[in-house]
PALUMDO-672084 format. One line per field, with one value per residue (C-alpha): residue number from 1; x, z, y. Coordinates in steps of 0.1 Angstrom, whole numbers, plus 5000, padded with zeros to 4 digits. Layout:
pos NUM	...
u X	...
w Z	...
v Y	...
% end
This chain:
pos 1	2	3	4	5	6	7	8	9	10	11	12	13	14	15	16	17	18	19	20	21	22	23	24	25	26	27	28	29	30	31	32	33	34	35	36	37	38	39	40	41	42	43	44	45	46	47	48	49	50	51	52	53	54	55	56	57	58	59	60	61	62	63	64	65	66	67	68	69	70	71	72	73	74	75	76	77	78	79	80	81	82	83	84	85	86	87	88	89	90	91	92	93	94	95	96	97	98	99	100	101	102	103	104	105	106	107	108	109	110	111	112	113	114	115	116	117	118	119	120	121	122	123	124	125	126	127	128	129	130	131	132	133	134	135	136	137	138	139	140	141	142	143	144	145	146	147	148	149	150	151	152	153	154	155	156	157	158	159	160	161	162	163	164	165	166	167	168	169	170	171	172	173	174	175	176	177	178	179	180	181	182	183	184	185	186	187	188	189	190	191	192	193	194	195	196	197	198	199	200	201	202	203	204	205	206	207
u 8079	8118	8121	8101	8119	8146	8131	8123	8160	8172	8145	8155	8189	8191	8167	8191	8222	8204	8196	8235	8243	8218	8233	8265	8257	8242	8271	8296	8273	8272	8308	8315	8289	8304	8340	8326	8312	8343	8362	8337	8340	8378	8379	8355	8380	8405	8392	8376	8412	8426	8407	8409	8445	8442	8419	8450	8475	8455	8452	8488	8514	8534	8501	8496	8531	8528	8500	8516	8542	8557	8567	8583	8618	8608	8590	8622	8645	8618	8625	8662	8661	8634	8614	8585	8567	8568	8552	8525	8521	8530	8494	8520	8501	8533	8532	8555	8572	8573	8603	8588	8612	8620	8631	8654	8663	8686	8705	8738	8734	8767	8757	8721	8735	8761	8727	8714	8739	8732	8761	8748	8714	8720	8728	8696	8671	8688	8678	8644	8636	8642	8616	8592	8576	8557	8520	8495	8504	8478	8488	8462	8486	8514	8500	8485	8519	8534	8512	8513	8551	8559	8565	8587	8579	8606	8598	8619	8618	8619	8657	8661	8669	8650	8628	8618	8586	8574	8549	8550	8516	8494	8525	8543	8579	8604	8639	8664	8693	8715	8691	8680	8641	8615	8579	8547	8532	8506	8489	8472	8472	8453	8464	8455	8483	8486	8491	8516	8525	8542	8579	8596	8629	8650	8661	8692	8702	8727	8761
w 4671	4672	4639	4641	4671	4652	4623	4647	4661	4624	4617	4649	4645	4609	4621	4651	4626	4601	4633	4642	4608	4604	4633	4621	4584	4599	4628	4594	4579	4606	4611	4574	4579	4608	4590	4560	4577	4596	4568	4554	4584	4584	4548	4553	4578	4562	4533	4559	4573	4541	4531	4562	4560	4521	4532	4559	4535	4512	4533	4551	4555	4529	4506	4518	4510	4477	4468	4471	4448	4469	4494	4462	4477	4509	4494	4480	4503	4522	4495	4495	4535	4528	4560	4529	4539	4574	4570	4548	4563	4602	4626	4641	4653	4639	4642	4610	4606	4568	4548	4517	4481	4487	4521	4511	4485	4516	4524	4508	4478	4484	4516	4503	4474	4497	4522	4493	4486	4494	4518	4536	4543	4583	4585	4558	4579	4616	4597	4587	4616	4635	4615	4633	4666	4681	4688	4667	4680	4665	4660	4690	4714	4705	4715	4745	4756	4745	4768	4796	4800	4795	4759	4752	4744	4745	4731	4721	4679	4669	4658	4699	4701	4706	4693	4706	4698	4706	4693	4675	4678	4662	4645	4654	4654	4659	4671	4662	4680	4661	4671	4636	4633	4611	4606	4603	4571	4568	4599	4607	4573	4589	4580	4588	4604	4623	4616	4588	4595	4567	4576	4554	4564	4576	4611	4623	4656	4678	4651
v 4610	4607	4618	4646	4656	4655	4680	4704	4705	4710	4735	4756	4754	4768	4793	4799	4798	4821	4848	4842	4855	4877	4896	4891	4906	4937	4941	4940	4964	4989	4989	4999	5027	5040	5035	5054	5083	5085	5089	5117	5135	5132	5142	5173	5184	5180	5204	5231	5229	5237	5260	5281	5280	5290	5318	5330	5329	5348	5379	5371	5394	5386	5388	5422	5435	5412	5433	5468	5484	5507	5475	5451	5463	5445	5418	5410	5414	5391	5363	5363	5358	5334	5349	5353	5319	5326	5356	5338	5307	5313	5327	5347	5374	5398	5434	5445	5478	5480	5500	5514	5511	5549	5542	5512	5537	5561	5524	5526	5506	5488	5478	5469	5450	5430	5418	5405	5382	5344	5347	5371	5357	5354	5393	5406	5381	5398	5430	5423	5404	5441	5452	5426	5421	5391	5402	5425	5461	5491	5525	5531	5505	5522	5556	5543	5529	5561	5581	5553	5555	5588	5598	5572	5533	5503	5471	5440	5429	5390	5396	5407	5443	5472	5495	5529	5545	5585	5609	5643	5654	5625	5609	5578	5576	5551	5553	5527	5514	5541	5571	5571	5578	5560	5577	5553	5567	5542	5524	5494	5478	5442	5406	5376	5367	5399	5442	5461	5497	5514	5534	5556	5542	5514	5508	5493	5478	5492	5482
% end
């Protein structure tokens, strides 16, 4: 009796011990699965992330200006300031007033050729950051504002002077710090990162 007592103890107690591990095995088990489709989900993310921002840069600003030939002036002059990446990689929104080649073309060629000088990067980026504005603006906000405020518009660039913009029938036009006029030849280019508008001519802040 005592001895089989004591086989039934045994019995139960590697039944008990196998449960015990049992439990233990599938607990292990569990945890990797949850680790592993953590890490799926992380890496799935990762790649949706990436390719979103691939997609951005794609149809970015600087892609848009990249891909036309009458804008390789800026473009360059983009690169040499290196304000190119932000203009790719940065959500912005930006609203960018874009000099064409022939309107970089009416810039003294001296003076053009001395902003392009690694020196001289502060005063080309001051320049080209006058050209930009923080927040997607359409020719059709521009008007309204117009309209709104009495023919004439003031708004603040990224480099921190002014801009103004009137109308001459349907056309845009914008007044630098100089009184020197820029026309909008080409609206509402959209990018990713926010709008282009095409000028066919540099402005300047007050000098």
């Amino acid at each position: 009796m005592k001895l089989r007592n004591l086989f039934m103890i045994a019995i139960i107690s590697a039944v008990t011990f196998t449960s015990c591990e049992d439990k233990e095995k599938k607990a292990q088990e569990e945890k990797e699965r949850m680790e592993m489709e953590q890490m799926e989900a992380e890496r799935k993310a990762e790649m949706k992330a990436q390719e979103k921002k691939m997609e951005m840069e794609s149809n970015s600003i600087a892609a848009k200006a990249m891909a036309t030939p009458t804008l390789s002036t800026l473009v360059s002059a983009l690169q040499n300031a290196e304000l190119a990446q932000m203009m790719k990689e940065d959500e912005g929104p930006f609203t960018v007033f874009a000099p064409t080649n022939d309107a970089f073309s009416k810039v003294d060629k001296a003076a053009m050729d001395n902003l392009m000088k690694p020196e001289n990067k502060k005063q080309l980026q001051n320049v080209l950051k006058y050209h930009v504005v923080s927040g997607k603006i359409t020719s059709s906000d521009l008007a309204a504002e117009i309209q709104a405020n009495n023919g004439t518009f003031n708004f603040s660039t990224v480099e921190g002077a002014e801009l103004t913009a009137t109308m001459s029938g349907d056309k845009i036009i914008l007044k630098d710090g100089n009184g020197k006029t820029a026309n909008i030849v080409q609206a509402d280019v959209d990018a990713s990162n926010g709008v282009v508008h095409v000028i066919d001519a540099v402005v300047m802040k007050k000098s």
